[in-house]
C-alpha positions in Angstrom: -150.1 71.9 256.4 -150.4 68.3 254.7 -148.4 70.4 251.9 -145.9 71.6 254.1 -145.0 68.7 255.6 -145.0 67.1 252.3 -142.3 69.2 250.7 -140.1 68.6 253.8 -139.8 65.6 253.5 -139.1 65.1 249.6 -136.6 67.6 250.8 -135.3 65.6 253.7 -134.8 62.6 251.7 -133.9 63.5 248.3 -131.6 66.6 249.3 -129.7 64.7 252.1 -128.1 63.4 249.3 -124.8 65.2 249.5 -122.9 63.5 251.1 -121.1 65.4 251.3 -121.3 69.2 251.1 -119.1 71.1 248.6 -116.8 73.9 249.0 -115.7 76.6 246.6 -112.3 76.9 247.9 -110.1 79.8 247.1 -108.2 80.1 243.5 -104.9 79.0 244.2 -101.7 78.4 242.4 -101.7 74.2 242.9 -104.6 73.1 241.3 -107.5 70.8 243.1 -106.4 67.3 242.8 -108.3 64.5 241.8 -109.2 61.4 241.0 -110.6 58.9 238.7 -110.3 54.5 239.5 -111.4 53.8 243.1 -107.8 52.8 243.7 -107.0 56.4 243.0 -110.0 57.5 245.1 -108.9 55.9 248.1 -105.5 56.4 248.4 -105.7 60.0 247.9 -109.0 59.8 250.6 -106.8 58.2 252.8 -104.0 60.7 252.9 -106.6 63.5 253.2 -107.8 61.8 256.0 -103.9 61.7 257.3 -103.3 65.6 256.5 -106.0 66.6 258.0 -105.1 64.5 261.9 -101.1 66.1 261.0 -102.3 69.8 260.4 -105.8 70.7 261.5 -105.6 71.7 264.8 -108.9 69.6 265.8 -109.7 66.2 265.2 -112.1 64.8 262.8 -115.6 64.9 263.7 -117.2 63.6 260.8 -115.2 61.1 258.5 -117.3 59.2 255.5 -116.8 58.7 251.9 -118.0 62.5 251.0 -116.5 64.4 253.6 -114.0 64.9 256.1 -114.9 67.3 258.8 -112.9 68.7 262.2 -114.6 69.6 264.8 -115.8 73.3 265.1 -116.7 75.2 268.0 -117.8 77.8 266.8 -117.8 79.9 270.2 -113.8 79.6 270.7 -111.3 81.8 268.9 -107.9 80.3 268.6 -105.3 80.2 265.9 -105.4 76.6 265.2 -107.0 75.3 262.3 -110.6 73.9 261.0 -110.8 72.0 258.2 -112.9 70.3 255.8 -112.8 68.2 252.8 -115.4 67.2 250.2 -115.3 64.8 247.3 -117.4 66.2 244.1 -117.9 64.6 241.6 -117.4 66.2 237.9 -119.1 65.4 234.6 -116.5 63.0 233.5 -117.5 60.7 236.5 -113.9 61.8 238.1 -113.9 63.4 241.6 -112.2 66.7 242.5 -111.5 66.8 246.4 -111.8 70.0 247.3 -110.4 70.9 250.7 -111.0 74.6 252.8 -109.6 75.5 256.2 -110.0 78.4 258.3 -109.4 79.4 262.2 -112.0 81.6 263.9 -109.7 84.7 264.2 -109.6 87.1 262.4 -105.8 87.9 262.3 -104.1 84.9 261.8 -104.0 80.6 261.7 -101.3 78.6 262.5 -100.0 77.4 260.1 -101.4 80.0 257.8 -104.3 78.4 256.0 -103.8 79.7 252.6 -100.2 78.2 252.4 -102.2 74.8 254.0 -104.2 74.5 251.0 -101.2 75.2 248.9 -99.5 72.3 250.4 -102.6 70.3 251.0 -103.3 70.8 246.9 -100.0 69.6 245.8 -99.8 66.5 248.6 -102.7 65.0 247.6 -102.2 65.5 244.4 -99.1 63.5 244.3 -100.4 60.2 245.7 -99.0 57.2 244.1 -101.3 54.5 243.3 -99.6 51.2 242.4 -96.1 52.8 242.8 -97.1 55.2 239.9 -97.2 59.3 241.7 -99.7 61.2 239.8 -99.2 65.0 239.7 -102.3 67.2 240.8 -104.8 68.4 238.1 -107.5 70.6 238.1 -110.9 69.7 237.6 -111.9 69.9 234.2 -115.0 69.2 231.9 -114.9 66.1 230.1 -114.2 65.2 226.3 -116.8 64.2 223.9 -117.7 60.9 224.8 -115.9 58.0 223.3 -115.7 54.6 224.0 -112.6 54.4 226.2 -114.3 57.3 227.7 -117.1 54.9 228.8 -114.7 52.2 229.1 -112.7 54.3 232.1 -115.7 55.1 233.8 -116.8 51.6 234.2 -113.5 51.1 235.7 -114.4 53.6 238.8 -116.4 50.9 241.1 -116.8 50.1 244.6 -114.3 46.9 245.6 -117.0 44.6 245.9 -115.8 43.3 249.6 -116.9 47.5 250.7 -120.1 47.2 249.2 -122.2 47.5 252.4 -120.2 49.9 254.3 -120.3 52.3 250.8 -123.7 51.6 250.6 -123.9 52.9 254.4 -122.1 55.7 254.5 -124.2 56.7 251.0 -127.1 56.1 252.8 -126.6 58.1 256.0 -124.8 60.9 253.6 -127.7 60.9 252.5 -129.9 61.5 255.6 -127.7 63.4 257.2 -127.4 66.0 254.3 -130.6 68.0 254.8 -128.8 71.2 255.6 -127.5 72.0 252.2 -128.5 72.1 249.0 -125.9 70.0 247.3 -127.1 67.4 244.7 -123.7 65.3 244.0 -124.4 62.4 245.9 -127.6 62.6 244.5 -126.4 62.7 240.8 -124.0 59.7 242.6 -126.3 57.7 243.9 -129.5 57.5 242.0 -129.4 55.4 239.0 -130.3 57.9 235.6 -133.5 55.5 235.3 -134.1 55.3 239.4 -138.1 55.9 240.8 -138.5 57.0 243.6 -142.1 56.5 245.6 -142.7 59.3 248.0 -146.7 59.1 249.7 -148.2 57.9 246.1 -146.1 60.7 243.7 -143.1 59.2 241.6 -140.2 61.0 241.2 -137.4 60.4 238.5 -133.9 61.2 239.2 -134.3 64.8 237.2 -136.9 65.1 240.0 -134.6 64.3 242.3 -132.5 66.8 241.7 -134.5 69.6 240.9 -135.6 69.0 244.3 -132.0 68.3 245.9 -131.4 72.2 245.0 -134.2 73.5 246.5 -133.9 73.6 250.5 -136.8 74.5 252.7 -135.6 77.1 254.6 -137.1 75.8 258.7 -135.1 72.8 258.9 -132.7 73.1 261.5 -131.2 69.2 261.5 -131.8 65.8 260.0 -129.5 62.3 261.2 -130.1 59.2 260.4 -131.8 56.2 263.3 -131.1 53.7 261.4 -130.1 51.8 258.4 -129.6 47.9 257.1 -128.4 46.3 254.2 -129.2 43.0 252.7 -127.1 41.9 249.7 -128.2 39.2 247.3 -125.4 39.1 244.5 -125.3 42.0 242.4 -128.4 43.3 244.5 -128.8 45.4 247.9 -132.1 45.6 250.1 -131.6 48.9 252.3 -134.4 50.0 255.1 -133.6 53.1 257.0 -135.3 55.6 258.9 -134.6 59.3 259.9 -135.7 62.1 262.1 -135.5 65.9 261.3 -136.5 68.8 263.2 -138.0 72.1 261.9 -137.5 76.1 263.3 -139.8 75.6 266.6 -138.7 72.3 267.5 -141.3 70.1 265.8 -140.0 67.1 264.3 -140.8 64.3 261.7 -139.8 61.0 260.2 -139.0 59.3 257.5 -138.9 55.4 256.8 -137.8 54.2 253.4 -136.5 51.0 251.5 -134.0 51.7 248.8 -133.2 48.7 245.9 -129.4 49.1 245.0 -128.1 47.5 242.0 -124.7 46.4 241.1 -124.2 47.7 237.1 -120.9 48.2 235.3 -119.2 47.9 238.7 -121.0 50.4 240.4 -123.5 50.2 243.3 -126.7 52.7 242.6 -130.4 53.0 243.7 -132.6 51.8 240.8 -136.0 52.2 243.0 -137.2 53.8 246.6 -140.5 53.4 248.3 -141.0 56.6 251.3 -143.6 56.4 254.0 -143.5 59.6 255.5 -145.1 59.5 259.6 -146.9 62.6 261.3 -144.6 65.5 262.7 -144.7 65.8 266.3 -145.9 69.0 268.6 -142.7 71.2 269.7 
């Protein structure tokens, strides 16, 4: 049992990682856009965030800086359109935002939701940054490295003034995420030489996300209670706790300081400390 609950929770913490769940949308003829600076990011976030409240025929239910999600009942067939949208990141530290929408009915959307991506694709894709419109690219796997290579990616940080809220919404991505088994906001997130304390074992981030892909199979949900940040300079103090339930109805918790450092520009977690507490009876 002490094994069980064990593996849960390295799973709860370390899996919820992503942020952001990522969809394999269909092939189509505009490629996925993307993007690179987090100028870039956020414009073209932004007027995701704007499609989706002009087209989708629900309003957003979930809105952080992974994901973009309408609400979905799943019980109700109309023709109007779900959608949602994920940022994944690639290899070259650039993010593809790859956007899927569907209706529950088998017929027919409205608007049809293959011609939505189309136009979704090539919209975002277009985004001007800085009065400069970038055309949509597919996501593609990087160069050899190089030193404007690493130069660029240094370039892709977190506006300083947004450091607590992107270390929030990182943070409750992360919590939140149990359900899949997506490790990009933990490739994100954790520093390469992050160490992670969970009840006396160490973890590195290869551990992280050899465990990130691995999803126990009872968990049912996972959301975050609660979450602070304390910033000191280039430095970030975050305590947090979370509660998941398991197939019966038991649940458990998690409690957990993360130590975010600012490096290159960007915000990561360098170390974690995990208590995990006792699962309660269903």
């Amino acid at each position: 049992m002490l094994m069980r609950i064990l593996a849960g929770a390295i799973a709860v913490l370390l899996c919820a990682c992503a942020s952001a769940p990522q969809f394999v949308g269909k092939e189509t003829s505009t490629p996925t856009p993307t993007c690179n600076t987090a100028a870039d990011c956020d414009a073209k976030w932004s007027a995701a965030r704007s499609y989706l409240v002009a087209h989708a025929g629900y309003g957003i239910q979930n809105d952080s800086v992974d994901r973009l999600e309408t609400y979905n009942p799943a019980s109700e067939v109309t023709m109007g359109l779900r959608a949602k949208v994920s940022k994944a990141i690639q290899p070259d530290g650039s993010y593809a935002i790859v956007a899927k929408f569907w209706c529950n009915n088998l017929f027919e959307c409205r608007p049809n939701a293959d011609k939505t991506l189309e136009d979704f694709n090539r919209s975002i894709g277009a985004v001007s940054v800085g009065g400069v419109t970038h055309e949509a690219s597919a996501a593609t796997p990087p160069p050899a490295p190089n030193a404007a290579a690493n130069k660029d990616k240094s370039e892709r940080i977190v506006p300083r003034e947004d450091a607590e809220k992107y270390i929030k919404d990182s943070e409750t991505a992360w919590a939140e995420g149990v359900s899949t088994n997506d490790v990009a906001v933990v490739k994100r997130i954790l520093a390469d030489d992050c160490v992670v304390i969970l009840e006396g074992r160490s973890l590195n981030k290869a551990d992280a996300v050899a465990v990130a892909s691995r999803i126990p199979a009872d968990f049912t949900s996972s959301h975050l209670d609660s979450v602070s940040v304390r910033l000191f300079g280039d430095t970030a103090i975050v305590q947090g706790s979370a509660t998941w339930t398991l197939q019966g109805g038991r649940t458990g918790h998690l409690v957990w300081t993360d130590t975010w450092i600012r490096r290159n520009g960007q915000w990561q977690i360098v170390a974690g400390h995990i208590t995990v507490t006792p699962l309660s009876a269903a």
